[in-house]
C-alpha positions as CSV (number, residue, x, y, z in Angstrom):
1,X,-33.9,-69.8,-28.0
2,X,-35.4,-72.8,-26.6
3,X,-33.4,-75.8,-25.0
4,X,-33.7,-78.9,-22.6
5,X,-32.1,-81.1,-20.2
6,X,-33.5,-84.6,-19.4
7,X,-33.9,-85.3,-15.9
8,X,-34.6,-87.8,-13.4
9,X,-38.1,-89.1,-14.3
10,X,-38.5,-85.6,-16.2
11,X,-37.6,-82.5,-18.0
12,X,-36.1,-79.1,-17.3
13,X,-36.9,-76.6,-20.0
14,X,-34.7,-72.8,-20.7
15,X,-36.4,-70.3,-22.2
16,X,-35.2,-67.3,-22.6
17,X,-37.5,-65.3,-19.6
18,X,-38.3,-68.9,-17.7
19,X,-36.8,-72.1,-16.7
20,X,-39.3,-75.1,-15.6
21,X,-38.5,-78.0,-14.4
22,X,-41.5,-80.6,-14.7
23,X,-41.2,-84.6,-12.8
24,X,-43.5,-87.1,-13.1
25,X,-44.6,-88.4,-9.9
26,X,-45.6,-92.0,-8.7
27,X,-49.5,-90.9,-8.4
28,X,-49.4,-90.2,-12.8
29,X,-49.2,-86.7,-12.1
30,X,-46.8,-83.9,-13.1
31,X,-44.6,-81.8,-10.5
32,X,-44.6,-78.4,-12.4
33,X,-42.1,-75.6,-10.8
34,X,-40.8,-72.3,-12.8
35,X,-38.5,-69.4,-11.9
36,X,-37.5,-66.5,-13.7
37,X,-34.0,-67.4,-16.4
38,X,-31.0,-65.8,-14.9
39,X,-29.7,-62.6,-17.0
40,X,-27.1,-63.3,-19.3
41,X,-23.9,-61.5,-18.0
42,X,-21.6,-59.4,-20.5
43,X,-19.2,-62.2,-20.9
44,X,-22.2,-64.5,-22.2
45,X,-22.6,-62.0,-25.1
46,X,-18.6,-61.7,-26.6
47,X,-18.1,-64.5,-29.4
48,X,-15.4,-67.4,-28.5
49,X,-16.1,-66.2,-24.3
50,X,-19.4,-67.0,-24.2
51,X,-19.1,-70.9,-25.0
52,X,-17.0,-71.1,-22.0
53,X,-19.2,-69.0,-19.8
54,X,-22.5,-70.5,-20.8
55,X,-20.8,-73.9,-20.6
56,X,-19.8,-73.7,-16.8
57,X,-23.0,-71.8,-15.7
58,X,-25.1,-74.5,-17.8
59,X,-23.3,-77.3,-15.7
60,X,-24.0,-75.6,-12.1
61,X,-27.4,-74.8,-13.3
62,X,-27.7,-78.7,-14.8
63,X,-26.2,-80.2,-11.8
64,X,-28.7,-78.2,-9.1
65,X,-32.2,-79.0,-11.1
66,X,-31.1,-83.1,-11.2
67,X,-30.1,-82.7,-7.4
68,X,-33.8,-80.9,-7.3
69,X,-35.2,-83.5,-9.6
70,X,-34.0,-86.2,-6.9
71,X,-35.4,-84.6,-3.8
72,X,-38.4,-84.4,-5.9
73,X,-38.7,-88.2,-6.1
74,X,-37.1,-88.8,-2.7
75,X,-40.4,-87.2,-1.4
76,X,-42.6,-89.4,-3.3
77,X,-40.9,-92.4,-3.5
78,X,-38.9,-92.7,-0.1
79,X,-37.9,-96.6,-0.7
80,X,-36.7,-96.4,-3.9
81,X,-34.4,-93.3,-2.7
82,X,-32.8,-93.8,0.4
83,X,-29.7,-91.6,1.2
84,X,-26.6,-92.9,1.2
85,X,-24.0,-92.6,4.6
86,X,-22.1,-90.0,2.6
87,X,-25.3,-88.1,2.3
88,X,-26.6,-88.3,5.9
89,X,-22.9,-87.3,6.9
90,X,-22.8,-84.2,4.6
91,X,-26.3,-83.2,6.4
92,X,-25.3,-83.8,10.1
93,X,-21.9,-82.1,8.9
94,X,-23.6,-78.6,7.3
95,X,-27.3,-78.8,7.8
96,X,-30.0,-79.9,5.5
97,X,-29.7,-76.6,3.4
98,X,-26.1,-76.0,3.1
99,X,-25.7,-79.9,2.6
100,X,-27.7,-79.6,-0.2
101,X,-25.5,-76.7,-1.7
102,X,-22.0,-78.4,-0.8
103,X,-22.6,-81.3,-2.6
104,X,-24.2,-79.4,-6.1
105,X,-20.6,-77.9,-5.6
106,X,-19.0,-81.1,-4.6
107,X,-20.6,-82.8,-7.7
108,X,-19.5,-80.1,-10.1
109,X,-16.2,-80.3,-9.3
110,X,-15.9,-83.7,-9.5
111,X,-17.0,-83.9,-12.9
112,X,-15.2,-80.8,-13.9
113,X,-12.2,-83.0,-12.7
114,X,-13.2,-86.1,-14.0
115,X,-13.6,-84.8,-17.5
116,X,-10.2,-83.1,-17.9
117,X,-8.3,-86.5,-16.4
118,X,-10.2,-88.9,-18.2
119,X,-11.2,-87.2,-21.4
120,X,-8.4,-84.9,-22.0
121,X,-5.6,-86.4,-20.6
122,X,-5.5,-90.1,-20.3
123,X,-5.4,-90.0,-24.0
124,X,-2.1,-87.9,-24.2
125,X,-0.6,-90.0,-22.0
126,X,-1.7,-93.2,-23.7
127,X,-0.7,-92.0,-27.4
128,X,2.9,-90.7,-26.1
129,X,3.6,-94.4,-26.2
130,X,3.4,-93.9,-30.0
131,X,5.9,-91.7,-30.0
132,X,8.7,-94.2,-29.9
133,X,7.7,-95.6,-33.2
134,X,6.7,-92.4,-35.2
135,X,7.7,-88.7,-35.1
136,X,4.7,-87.8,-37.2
137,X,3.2,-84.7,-35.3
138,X,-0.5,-85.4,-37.2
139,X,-0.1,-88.8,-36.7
140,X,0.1,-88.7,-33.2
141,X,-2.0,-85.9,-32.5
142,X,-5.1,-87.8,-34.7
143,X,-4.3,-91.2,-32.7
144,X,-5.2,-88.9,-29.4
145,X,-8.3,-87.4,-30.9
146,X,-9.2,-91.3,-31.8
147,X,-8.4,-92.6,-27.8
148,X,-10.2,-90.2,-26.5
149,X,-13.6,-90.7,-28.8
150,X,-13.4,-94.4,-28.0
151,X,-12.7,-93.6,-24.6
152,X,-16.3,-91.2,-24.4
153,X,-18.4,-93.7,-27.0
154,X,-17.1,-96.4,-24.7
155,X,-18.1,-94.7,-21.4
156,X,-21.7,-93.4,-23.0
157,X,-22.2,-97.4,-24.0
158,X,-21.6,-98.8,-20.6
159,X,-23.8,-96.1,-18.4
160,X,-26.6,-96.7,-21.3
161,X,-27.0,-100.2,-20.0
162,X,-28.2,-98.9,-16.6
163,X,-31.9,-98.7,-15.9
164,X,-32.0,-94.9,-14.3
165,X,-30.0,-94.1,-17.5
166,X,-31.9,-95.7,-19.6
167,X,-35.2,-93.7,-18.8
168,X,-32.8,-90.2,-18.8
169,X,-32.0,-91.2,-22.2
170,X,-36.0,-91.8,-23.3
171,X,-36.6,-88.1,-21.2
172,X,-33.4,-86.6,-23.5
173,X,-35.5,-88.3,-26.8
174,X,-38.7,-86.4,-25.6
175,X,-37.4,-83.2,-25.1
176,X,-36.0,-83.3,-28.9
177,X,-39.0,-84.7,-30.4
178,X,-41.1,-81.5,-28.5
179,X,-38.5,-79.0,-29.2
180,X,-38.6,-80.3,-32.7
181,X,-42.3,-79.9,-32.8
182,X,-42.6,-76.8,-31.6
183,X,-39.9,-75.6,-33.9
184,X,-41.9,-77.2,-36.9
185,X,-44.9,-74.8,-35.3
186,X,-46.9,-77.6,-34.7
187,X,-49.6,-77.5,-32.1
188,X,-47.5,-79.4,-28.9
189,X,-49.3,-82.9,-28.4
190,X,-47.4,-86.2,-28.1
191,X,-49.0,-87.6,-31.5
192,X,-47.4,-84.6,-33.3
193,X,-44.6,-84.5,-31.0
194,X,-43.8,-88.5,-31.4
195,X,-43.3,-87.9,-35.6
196,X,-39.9,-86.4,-34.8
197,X,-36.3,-87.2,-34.4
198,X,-35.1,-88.0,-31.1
199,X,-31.9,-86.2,-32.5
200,X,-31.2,-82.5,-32.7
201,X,-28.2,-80.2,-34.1
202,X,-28.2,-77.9,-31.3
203,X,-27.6,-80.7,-28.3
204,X,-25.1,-80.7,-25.4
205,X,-23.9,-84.1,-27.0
206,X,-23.3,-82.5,-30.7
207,X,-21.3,-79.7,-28.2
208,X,-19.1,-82.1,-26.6
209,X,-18.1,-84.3,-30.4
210,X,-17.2,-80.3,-32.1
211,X,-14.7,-80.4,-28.4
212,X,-13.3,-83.4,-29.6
213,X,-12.8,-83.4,-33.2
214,X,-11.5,-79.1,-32.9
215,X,-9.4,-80.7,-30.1
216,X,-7.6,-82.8,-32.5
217,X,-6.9,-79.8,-35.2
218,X,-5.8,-77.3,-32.5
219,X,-3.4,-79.9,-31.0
220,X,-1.7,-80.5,-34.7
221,X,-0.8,-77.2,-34.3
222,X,0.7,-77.1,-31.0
223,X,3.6,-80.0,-32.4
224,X,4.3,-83.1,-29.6
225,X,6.4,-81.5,-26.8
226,X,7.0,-84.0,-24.1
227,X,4.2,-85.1,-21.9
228,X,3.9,-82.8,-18.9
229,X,3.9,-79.5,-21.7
230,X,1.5,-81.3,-23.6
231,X,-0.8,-82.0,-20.4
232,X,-0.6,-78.2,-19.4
233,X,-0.7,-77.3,-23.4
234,X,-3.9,-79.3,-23.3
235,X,-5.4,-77.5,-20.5
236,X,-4.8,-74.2,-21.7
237,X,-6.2,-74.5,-25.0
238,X,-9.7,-75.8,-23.6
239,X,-11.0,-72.8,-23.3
240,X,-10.9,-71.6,-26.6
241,X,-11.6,-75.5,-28.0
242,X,-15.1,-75.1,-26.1
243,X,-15.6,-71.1,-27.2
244,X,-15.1,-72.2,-30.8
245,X,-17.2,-75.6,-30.5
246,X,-19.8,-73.2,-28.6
247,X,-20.2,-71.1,-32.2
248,X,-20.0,-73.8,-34.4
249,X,-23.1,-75.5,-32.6
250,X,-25.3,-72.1,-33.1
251,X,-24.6,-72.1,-36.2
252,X,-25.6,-75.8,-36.9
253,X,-28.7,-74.6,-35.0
254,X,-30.2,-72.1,-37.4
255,X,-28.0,-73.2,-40.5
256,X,-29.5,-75.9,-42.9
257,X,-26.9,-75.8,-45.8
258,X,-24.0,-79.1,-46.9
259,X,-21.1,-77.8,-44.4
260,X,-23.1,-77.4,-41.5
261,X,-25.0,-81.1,-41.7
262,X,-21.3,-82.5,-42.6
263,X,-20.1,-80.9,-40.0
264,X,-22.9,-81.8,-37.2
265,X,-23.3,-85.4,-38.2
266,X,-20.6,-86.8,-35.4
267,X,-22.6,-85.1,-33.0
268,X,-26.2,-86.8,-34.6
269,X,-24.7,-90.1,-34.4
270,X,-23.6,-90.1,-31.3
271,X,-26.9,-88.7,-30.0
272,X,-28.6,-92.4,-31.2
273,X,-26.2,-93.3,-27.9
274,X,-27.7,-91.0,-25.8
275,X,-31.2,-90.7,-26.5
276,X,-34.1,-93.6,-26.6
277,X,-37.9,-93.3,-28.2
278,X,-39.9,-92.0,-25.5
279,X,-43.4,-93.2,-24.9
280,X,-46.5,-91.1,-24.5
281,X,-46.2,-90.0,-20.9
282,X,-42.5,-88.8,-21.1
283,X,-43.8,-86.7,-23.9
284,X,-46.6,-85.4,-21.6
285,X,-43.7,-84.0,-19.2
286,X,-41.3,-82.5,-21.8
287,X,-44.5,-80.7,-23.5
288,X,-46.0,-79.5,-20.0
289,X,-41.7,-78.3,-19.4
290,X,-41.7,-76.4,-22.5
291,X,-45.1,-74.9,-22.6
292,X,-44.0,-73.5,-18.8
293,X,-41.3,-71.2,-20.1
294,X,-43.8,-70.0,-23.3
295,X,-44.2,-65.8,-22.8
296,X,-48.5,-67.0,-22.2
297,X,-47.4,-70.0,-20.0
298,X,-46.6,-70.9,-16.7
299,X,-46.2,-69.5,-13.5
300,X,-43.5,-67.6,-12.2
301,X,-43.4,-69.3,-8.5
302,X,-39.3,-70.1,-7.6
303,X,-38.6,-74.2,-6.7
């Protein structure tokens, strides 16, 4: 009932009464805030729904604690974090406050956007050249499911060479290792923490790889209509692809037997792409994240 979300230099922790967010600061120390978990709405409860519900509200909430995690640092280290023109723009435009909110919207929507063209339709568009040399319905529909995995692998490899990415991707290893550890009901330090896999069954990155390889099974049924009713078809079906992905991964969560690990491994591989060994102090911040959203943790003031 636990889960995570690396960070900029840090960790943001969901528990089922709290949610922390905890940064480690230039000084050594650790920026600790907490405020209560929203309530689940009805829709988050119905099978198939809730995948898509939890999924959107898990990227506004994701996309407002990184925009928090970077004012966080802005304040402490101010020339390492200027703002940008856009940024100073958006603030004389709307205010500091409402600045703040357009662009967590702005940025949402962008990668809302940027995920359908890229991820979900480039590939279409670049298989339908196929067509002209085979009629085979799975063929074509399994040569999309392979351009867009490249396409993803390929975009996950080239942002892993950045340095800010690099240290997300150590933060994302941390919060597995302590989620691991507390899971194992082990008493939270980084030595018992640091024994653990940086790779888990329930992560947003398993999510995404069930998207893609259900994409490719639904789309085999939907035949090869032309390419403007297979962009539309594509859109459509989302929905349910990410509500049926969204159950598989609970129950890769709290299932252990052979179809389950088969079925998650995609997803484990590609989290050695997206995580890194953290070192001691990164494990510091994701145990002081999760222990902040324990029942007998924390404190309950809002950031």
């Amino acid at each position: 009932s636990i889960g995570g979300q690396a960070i900029m230099e840090g960790i943001m922790m969901r528990g089922p009464e709290k949610t922390s967010v905890a940064v480690r600061l230039a000084d050594g120390s650790i920026h600790m805030k907490t405020q209560p978990t929203p309530k689940m709405s009805k829709w988050g409860k119905i099978p198939l729904i809730r995948g898509v519900v939890n999924f959107v509200s898990s990227m506004v909430q994701g996309t407002k604690v990184l925009m928090y995690s970077a004012d966080i640092l802005e304040e402490n280290y101010p020339d390492d974090y200027e703002k940008d023109k856009f940024d100073i723009w958006i603030e004389e435009k709307f205010g500091k406050e409402k600045a703040w909110k357009v662009l967590m919207v702005f940025s949402v929507l962008i990668a809302i956007v940027l995920a359908v063209v890229i991820f979900m339709l480039l590939p279409t568009v670049v298989v339908g050249w196929l067509s002209a040399f085979t009629d085979s319905i799975i063929l074509l529909n399994l040569a999309e499911g392979v351009v867009r995995m490249l396409i993803f692998v390929g975009y996950i490899v080239l942002i892993s060479r950045m340095g800010d990415i690099k240290t997300v991707f150590q933060y994302h290893g941390a919060e597995h290792k302590t989620i691991h550890c507390f899971e194992n009901n082990l008493e939270l330090t980084p030595e018992n923490a640091q024994q653990f896999y940086t790779l888990h069954p329930r992560c947003g990155t398993s999510f995404l790889m069930f998207v893609m390889v259900i994409a490719v099974l639904a789309h085999a049924l939907m035949g090869w209509p032309n390419v403007w009713l297979r962009i539309i078809s594509r859109i459509l079906v989302l929905p349910l692809i990410a509500g049926v992905s969204y159950e598989l991964l609970k129950w890769a969560g709290r299932s252990d037997n052979w179809i389950v690990k088969i079925l998650s491994l995609p997803g484990i591989y590609l989290q050695k792409l997206t995580t890194r060994e953290p070192n001691e102090k990164q494990l510091e911040v994701a145990i002081a994240s999760l222990k902040a959203v324990l029942p007998t943790e924390g404190e309950d003031d809002r950031w």
